[in-house]
HTML snippet that shows the backbone in 3Dmol.js (N, CA, C, O; Angstrom):
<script src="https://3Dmol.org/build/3Dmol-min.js"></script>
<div id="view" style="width:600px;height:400px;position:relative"></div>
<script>
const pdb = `
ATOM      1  N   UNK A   1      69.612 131.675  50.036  1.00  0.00           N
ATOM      2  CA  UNK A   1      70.708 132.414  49.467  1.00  0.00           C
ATOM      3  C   UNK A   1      70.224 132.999  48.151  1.00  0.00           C
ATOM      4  O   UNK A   1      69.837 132.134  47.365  1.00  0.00           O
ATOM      5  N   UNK A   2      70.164 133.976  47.809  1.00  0.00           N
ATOM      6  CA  UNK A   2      70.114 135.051  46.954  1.00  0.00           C
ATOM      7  C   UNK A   2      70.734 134.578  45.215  1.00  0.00           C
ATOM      8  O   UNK A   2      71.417 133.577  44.998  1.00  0.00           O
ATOM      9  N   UNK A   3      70.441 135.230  44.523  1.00  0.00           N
ATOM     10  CA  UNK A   3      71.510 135.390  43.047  1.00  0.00           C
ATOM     11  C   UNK A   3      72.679 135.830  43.490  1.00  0.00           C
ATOM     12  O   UNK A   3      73.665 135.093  43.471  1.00  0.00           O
ATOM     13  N   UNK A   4      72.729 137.140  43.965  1.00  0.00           N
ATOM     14  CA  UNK A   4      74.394 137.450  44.264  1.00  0.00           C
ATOM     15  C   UNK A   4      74.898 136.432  45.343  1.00  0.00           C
ATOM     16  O   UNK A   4      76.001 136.689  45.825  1.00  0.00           O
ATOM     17  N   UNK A   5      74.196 135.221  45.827  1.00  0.00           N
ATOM     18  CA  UNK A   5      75.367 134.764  46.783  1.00  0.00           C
ATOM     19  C   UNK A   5      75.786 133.702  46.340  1.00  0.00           C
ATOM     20  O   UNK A   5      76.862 133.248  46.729  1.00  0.00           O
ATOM     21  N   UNK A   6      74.994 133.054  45.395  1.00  0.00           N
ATOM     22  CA  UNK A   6      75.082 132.181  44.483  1.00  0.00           C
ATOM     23  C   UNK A   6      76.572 132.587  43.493  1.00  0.00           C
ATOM     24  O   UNK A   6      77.639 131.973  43.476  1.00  0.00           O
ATOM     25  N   UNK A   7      76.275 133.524  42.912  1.00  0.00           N
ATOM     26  CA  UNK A   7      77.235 134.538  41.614  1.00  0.00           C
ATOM     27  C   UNK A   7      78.565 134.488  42.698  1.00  0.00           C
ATOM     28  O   UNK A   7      79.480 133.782  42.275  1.00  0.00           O
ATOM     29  N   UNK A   8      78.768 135.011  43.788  1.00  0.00           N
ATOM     30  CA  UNK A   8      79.656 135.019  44.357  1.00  0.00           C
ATOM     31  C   UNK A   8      80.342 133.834  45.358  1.00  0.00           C
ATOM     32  O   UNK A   8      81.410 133.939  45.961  1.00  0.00           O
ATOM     33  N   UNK A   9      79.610 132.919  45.358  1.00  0.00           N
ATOM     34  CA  UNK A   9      79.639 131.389  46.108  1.00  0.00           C
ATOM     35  C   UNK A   9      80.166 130.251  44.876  1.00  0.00           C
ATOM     36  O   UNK A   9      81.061 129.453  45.155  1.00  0.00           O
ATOM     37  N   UNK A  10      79.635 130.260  43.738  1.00  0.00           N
ATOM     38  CA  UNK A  10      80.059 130.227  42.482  1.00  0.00           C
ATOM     39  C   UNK A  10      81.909 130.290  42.330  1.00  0.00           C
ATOM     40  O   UNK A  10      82.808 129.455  42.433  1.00  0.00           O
ATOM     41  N   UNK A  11      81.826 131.971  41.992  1.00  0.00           N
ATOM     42  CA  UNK A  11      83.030 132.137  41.509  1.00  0.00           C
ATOM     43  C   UNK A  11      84.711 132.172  42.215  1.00  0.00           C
ATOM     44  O   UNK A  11      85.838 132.102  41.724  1.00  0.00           O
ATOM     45  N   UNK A  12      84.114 132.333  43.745  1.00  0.00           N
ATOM     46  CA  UNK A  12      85.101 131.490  44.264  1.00  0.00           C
ATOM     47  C   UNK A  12      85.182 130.052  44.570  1.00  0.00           C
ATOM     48  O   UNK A  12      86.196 129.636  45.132  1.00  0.00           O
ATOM     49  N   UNK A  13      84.425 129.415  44.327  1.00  0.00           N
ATOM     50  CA  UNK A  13      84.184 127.746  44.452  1.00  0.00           C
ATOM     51  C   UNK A  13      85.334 127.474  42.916  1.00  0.00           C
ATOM     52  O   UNK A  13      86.270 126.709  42.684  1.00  0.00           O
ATOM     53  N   UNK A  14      84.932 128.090  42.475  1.00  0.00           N
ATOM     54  CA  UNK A  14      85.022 127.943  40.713  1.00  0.00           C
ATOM     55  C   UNK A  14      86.842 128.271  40.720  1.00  0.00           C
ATOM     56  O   UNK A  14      87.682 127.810  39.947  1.00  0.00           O
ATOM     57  N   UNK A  15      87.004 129.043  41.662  1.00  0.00           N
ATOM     58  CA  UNK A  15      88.966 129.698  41.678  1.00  0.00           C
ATOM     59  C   UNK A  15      89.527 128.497  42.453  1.00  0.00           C
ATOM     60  O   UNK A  15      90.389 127.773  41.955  1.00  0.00           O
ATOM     61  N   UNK A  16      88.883 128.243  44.020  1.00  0.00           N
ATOM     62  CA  UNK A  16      89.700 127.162  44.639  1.00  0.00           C
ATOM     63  C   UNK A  16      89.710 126.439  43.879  1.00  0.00           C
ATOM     64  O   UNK A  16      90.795 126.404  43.300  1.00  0.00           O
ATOM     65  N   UNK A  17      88.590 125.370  43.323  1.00  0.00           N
ATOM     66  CA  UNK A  17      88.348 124.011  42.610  1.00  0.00           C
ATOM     67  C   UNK A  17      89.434 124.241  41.316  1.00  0.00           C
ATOM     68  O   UNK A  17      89.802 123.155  40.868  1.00  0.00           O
ATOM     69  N   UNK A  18      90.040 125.441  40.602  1.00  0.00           N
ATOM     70  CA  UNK A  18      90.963 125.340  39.661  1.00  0.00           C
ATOM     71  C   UNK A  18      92.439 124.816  40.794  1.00  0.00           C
ATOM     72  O   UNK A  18      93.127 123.796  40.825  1.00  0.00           O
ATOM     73  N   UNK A  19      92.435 126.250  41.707  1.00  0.00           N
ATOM     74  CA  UNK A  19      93.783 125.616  42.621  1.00  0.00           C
ATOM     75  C   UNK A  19      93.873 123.877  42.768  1.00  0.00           C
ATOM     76  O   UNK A  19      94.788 123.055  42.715  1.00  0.00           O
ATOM     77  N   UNK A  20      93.199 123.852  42.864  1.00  0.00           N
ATOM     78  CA  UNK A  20      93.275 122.782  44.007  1.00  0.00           C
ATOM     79  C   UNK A  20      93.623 121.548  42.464  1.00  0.00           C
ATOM     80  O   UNK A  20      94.476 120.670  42.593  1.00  0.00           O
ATOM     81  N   UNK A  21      93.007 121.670  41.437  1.00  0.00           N
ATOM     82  CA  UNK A  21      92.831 120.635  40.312  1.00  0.00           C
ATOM     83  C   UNK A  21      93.766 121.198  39.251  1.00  0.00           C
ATOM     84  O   UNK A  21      93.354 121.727  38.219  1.00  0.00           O
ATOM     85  N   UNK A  22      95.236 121.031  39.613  1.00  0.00           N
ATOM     86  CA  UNK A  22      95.837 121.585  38.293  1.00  0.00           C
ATOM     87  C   UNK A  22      95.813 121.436  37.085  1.00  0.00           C
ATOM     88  O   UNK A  22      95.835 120.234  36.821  1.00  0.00           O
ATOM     89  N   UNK A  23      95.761 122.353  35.796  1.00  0.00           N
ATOM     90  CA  UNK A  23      95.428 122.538  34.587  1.00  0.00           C
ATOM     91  C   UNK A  23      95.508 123.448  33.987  1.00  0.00           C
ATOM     92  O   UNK A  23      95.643 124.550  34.518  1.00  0.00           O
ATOM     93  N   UNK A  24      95.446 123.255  32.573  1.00  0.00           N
ATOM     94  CA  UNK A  24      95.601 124.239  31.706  1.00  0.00           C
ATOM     95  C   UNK A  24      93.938 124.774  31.133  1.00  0.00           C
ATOM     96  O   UNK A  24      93.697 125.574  30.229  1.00  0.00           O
ATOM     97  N   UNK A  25      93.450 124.400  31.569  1.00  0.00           N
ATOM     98  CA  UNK A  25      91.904 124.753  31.169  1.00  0.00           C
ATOM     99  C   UNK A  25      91.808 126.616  30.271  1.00  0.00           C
ATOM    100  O   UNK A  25      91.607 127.128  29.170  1.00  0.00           O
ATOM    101  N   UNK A  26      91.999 126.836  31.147  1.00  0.00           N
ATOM    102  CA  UNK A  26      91.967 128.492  30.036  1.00  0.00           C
ATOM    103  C   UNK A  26      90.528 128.890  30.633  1.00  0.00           C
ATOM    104  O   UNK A  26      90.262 130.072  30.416  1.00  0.00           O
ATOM    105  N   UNK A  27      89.825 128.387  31.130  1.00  0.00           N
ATOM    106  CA  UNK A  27      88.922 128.761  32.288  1.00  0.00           C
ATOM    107  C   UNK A  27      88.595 130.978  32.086  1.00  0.00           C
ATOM    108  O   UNK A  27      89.174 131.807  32.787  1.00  0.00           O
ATOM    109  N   UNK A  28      87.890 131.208  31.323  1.00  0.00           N
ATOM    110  CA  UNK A  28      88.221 133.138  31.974  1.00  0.00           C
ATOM    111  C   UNK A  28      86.856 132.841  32.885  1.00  0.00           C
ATOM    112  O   UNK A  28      86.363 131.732  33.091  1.00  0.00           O
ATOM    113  N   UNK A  29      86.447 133.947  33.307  1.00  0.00           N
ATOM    114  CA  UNK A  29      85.615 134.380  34.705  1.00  0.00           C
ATOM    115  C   UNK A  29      84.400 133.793  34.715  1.00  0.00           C
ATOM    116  O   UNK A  29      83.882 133.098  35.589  1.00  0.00           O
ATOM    117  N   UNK A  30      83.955 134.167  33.568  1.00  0.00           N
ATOM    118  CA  UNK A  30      82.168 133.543  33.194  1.00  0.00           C
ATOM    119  C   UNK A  30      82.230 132.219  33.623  1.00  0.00           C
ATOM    120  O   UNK A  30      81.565 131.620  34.469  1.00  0.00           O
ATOM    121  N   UNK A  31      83.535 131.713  32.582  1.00  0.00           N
ATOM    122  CA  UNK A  31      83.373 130.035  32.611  1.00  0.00           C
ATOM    123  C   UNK A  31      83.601 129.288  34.667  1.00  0.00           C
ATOM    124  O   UNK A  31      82.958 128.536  35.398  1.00  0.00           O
ATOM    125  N   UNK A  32      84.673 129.970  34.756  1.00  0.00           N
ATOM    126  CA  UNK A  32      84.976 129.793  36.209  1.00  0.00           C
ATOM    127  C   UNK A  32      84.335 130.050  37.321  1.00  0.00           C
ATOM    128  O   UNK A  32      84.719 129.559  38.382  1.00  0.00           O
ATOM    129  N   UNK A  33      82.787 131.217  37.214  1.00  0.00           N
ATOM    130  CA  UNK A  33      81.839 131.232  37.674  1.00  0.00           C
ATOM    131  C   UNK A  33      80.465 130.442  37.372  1.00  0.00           C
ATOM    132  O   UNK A  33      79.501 130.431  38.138  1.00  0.00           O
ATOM    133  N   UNK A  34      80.532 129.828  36.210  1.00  0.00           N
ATOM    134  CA  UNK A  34      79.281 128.620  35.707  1.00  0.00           C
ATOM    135  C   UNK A  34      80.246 127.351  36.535  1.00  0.00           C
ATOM    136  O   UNK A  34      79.706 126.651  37.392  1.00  0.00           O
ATOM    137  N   UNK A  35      81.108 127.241  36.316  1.00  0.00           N
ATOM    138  CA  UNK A  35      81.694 125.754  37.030  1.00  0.00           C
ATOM    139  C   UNK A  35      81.362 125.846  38.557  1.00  0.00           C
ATOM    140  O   UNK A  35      80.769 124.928  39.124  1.00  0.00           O
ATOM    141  N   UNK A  36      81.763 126.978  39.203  1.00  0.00           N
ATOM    142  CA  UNK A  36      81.406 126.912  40.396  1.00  0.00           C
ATOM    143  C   UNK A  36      79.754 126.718  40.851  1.00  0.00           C
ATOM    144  O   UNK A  36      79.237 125.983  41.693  1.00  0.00           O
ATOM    145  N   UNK A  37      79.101 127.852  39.774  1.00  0.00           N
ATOM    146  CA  UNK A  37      77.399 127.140  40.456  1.00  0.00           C
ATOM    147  C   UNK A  37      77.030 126.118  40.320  1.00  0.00           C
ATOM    148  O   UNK A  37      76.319 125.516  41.125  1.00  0.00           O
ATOM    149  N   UNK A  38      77.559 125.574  38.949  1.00  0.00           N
ATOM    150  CA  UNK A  38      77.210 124.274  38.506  1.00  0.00           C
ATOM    151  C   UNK A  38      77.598 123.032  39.409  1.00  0.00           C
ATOM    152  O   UNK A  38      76.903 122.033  39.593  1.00  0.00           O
ATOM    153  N   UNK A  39      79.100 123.351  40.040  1.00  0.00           N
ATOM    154  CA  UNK A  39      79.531 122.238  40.813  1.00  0.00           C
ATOM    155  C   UNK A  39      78.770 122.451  42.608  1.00  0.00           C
ATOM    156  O   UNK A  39      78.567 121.583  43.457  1.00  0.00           O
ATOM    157  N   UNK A  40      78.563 123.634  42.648  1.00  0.00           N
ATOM    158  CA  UNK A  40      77.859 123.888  43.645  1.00  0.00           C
ATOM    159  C   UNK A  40      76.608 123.092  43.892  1.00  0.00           C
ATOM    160  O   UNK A  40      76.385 122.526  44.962  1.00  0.00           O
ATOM    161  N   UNK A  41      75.766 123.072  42.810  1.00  0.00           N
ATOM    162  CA  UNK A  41      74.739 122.410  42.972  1.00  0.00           C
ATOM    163  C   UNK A  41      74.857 120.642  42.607  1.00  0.00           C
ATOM    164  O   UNK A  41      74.074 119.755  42.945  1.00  0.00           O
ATOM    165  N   UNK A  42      75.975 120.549  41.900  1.00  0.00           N
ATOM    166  CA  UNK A  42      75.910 119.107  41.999  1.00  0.00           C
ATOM    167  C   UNK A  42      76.648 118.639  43.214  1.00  0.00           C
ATOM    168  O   UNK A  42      76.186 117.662  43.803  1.00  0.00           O
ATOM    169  N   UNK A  43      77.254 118.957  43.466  1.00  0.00           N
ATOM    170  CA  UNK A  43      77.718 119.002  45.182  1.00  0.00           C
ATOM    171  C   UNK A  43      76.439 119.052  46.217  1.00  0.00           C
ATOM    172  O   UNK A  43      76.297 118.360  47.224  1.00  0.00           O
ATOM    173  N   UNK A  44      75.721 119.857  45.804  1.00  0.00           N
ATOM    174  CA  UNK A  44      74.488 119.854  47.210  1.00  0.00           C
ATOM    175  C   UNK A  44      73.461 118.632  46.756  1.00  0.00           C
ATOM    176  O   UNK A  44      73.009 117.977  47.696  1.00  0.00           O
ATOM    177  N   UNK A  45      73.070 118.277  45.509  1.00  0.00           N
ATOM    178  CA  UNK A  45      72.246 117.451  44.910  1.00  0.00           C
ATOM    179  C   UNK A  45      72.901 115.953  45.259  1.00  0.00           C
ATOM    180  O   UNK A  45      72.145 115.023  45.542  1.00  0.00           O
ATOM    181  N   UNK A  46      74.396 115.768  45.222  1.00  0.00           N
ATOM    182  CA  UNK A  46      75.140 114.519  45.501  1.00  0.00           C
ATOM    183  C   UNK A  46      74.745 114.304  46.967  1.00  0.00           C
ATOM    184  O   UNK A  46      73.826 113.578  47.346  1.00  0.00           O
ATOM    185  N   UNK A  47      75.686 115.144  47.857  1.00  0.00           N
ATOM    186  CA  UNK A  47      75.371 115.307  49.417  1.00  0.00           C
ATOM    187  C   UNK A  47      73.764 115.262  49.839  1.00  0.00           C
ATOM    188  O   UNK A  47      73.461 115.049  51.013  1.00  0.00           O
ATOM    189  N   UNK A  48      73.138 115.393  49.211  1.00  0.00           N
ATOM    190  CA  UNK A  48      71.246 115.585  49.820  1.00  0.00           C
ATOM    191  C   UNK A  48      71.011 113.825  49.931  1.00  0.00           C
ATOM    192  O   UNK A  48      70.636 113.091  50.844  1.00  0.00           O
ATOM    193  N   UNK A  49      71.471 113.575  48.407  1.00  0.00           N
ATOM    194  CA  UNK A  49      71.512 112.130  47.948  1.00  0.00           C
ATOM    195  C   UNK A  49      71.407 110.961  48.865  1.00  0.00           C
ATOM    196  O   UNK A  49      70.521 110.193  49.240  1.00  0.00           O
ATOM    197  N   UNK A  50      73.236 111.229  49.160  1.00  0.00           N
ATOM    198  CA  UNK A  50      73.885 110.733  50.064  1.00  0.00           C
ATOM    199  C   UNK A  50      73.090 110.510  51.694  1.00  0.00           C
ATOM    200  O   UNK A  50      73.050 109.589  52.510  1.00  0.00           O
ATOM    201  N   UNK A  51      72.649 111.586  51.629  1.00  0.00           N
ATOM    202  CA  UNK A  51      71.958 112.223  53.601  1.00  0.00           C
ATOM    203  C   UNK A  51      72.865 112.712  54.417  1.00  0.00           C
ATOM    204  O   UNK A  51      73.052 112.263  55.548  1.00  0.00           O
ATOM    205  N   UNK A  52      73.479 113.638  53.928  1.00  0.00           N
ATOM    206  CA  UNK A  52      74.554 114.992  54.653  1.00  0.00           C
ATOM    207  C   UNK A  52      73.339 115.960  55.074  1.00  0.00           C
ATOM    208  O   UNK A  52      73.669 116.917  55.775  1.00  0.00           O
ATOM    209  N   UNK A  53      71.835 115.828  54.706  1.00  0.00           N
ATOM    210  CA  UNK A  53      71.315 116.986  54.804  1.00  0.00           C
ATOM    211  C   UNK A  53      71.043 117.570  53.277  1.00  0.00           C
ATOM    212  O   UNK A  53      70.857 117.021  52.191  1.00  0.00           O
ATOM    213  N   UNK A  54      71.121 119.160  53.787  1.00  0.00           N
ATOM    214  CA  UNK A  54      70.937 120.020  52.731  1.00  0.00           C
ATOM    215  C   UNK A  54      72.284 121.057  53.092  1.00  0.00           C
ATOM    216  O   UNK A  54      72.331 121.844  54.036  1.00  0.00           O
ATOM    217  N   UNK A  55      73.125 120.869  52.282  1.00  0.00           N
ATOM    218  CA  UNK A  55      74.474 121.810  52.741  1.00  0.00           C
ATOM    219  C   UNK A  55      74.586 122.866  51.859  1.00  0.00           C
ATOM    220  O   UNK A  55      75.457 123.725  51.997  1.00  0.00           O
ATOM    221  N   UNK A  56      73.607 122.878  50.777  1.00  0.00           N
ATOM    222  CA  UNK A  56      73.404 124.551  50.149  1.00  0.00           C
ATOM    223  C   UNK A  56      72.140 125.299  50.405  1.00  0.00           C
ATOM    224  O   UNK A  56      71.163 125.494  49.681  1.00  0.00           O
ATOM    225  N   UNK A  57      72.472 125.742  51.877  1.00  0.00           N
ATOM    226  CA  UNK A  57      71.579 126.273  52.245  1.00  0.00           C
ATOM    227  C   UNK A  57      71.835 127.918  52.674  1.00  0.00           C
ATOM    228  O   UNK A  57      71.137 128.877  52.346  1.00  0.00           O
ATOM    229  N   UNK A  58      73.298 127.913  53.675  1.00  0.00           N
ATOM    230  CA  UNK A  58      73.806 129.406  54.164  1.00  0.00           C
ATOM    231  C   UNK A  58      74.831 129.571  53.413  1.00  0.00           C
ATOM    232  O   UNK A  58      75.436 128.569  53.034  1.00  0.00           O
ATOM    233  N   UNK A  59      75.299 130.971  52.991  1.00  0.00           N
ATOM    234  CA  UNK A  59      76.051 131.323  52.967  1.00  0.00           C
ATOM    235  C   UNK A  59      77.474 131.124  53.455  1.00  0.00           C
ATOM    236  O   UNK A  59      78.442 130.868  52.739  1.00  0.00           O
ATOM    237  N   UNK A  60      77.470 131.236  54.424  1.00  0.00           N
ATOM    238  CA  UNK A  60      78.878 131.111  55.613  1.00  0.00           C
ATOM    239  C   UNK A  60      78.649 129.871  56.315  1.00  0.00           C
ATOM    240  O   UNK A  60      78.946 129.793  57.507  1.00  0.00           O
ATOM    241  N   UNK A  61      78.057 128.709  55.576  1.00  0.00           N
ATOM    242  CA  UNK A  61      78.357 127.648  56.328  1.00  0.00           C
ATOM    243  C   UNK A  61      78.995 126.503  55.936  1.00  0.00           C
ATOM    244  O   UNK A  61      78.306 126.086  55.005  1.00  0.00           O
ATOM    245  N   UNK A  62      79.936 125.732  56.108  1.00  0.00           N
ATOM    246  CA  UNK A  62      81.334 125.659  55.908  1.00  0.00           C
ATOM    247  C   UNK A  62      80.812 124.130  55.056  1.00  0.00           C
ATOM    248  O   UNK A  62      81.540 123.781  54.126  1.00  0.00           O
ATOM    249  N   UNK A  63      79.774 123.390  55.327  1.00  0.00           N
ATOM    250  CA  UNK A  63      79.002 122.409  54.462  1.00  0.00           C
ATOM    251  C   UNK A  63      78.609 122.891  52.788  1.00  0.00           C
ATOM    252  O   UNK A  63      78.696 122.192  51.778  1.00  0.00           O
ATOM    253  N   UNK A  64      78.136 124.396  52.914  1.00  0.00           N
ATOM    254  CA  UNK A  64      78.025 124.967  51.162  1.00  0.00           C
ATOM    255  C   UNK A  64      79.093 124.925  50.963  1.00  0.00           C
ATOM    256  O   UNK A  64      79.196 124.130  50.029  1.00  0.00           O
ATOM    257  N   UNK A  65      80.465 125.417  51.342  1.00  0.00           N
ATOM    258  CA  UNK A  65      81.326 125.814  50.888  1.00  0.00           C
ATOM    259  C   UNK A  65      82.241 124.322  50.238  1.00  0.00           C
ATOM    260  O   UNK A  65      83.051 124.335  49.311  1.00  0.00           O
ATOM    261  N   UNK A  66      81.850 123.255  50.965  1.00  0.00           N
ATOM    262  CA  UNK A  66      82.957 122.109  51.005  1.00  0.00           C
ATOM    263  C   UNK A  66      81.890 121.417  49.757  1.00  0.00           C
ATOM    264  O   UNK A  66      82.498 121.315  48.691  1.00  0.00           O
ATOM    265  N   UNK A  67      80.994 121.116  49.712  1.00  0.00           N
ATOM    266  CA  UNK A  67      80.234 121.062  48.771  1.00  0.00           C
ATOM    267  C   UNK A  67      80.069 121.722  47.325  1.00  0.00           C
ATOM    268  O   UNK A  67      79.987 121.242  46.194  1.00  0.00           O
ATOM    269  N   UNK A  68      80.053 123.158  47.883  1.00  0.00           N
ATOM    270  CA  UNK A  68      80.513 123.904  46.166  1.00  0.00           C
ATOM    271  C   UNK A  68      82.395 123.151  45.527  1.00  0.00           C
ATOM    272  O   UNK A  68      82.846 122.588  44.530  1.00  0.00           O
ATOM    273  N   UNK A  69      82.829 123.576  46.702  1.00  0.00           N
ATOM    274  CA  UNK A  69      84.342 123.080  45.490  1.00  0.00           C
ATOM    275  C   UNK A  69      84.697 122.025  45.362  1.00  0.00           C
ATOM    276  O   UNK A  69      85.687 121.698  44.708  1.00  0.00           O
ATOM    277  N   UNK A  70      83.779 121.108  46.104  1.00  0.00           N
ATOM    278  CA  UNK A  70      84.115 119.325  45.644  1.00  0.00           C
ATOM    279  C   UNK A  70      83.451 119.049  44.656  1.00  0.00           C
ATOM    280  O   UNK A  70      83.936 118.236  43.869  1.00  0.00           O
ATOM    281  N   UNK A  71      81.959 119.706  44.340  1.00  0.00           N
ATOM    282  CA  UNK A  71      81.368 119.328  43.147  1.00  0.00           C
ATOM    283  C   UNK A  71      82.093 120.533  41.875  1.00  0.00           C
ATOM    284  O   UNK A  71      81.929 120.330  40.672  1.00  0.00           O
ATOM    285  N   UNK A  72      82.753 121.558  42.324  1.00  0.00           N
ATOM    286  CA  UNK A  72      83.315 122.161  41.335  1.00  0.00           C
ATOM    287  C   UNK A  72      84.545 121.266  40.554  1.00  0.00           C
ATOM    288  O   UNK A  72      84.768 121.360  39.347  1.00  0.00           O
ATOM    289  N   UNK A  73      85.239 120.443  41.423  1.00  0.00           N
ATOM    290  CA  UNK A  73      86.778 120.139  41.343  1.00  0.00           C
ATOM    291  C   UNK A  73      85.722 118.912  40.740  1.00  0.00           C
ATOM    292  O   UNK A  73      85.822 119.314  39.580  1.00  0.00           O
ATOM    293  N   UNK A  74      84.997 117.994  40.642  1.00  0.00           N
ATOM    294  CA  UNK A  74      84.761 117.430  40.371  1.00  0.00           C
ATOM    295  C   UNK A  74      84.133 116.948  38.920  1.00  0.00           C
ATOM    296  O   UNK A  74      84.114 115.931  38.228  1.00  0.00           O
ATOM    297  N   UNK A  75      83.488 118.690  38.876  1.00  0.00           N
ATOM    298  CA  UNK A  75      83.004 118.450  37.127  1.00  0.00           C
ATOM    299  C   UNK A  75      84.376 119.136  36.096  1.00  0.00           C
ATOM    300  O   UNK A  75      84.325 119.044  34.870  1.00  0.00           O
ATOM    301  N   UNK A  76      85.670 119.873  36.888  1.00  0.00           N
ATOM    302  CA  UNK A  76      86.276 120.045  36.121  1.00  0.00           C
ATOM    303  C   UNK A  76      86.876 118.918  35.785  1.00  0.00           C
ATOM    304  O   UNK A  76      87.196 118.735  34.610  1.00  0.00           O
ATOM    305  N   UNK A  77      87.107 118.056  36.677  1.00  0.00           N
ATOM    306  CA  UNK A  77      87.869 116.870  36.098  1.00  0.00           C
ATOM    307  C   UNK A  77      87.122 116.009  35.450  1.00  0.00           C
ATOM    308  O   UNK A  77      87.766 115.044  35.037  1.00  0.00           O
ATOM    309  N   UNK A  78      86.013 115.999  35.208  1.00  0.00           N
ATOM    310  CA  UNK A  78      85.049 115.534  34.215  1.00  0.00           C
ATOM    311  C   UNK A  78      85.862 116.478  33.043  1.00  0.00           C
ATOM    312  O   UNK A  78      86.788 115.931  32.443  1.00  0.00           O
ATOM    313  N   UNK A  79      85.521 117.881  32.721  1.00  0.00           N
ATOM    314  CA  UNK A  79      85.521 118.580  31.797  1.00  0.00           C
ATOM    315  C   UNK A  79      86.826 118.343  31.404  1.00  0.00           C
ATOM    316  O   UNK A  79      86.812 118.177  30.184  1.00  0.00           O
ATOM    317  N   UNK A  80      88.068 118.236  31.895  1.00  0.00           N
ATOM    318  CA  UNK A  80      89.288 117.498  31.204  1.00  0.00           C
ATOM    319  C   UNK A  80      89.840 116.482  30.936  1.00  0.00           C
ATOM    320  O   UNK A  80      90.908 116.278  30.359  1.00  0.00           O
ATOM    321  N   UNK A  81      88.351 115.131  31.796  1.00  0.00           N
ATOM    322  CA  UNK A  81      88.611 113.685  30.338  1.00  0.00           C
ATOM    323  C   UNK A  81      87.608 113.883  29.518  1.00  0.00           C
ATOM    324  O   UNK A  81      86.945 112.864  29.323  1.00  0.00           O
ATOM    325  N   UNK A  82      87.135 115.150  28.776  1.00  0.00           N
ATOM    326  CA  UNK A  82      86.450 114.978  27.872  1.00  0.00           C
ATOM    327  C   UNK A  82      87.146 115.430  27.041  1.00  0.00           C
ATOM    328  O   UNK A  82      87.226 114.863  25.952  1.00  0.00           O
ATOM    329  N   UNK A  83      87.840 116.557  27.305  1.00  0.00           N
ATOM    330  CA  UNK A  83      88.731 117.726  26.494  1.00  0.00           C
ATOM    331  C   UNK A  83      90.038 116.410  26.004  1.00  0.00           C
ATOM    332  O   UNK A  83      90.414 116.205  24.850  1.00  0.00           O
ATOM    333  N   UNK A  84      90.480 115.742  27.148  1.00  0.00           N
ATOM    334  CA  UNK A  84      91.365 114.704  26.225  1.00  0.00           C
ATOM    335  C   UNK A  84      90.652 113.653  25.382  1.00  0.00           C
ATOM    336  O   UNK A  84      91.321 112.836  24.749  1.00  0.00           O
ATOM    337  N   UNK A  85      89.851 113.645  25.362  1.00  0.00           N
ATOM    338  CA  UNK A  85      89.373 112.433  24.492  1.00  0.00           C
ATOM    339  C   UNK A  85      88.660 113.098  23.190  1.00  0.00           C
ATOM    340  O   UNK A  85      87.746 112.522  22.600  1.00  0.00           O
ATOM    341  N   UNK A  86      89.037 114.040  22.902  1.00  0.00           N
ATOM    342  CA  UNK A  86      88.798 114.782  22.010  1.00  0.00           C
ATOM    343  C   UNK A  86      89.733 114.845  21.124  1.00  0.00           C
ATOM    344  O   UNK A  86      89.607 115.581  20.145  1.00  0.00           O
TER     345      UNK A  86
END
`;
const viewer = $3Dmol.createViewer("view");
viewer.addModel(pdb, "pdb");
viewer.setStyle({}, {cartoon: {color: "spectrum"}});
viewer.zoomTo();
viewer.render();
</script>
């Protein structure tokens, strides 16, 4: 997968994982597209871990996708017990 599929695998990972994790984050695009690659890859790095395989591998395959927004939803809720403990 490419930069743009990444950039675009990203930033919708980065929109569900807000749906899905309600908050006030204030999140604009940049940030909501770094959460998504970021959770993307800790999602594929967890799952490799684990032995799911390698699920960031295609584009359109439904293992990147479940992987990007579980590790997305996952570091946001990291990122808001930090923001409260602040």
């Amino acid at each position: 997968m490419g930069i743009i599929g990444w950039i675009v695998l990203g930033f919708l990972a980065g929109v569900i994982a807000k749906r899905l994790v309600r908050g006030d984050e204030g999140l604009g695009i940049v940030l909501t597209t770094a959460l998504g690659i970021v959770g993307g890859v800790l999602g594929g790095v967890i799952a490799t871990a684990v032995g799911f395989g390698d699920p960031i591998d295609e584009f359109f395959d439904l293992s990147t996708w479940a992987a990007a927004i579980i590790g997305a939803a996952a570091l946001l809720l990291v990122w808001r017990a930090v923001e409260e403990r602040r």
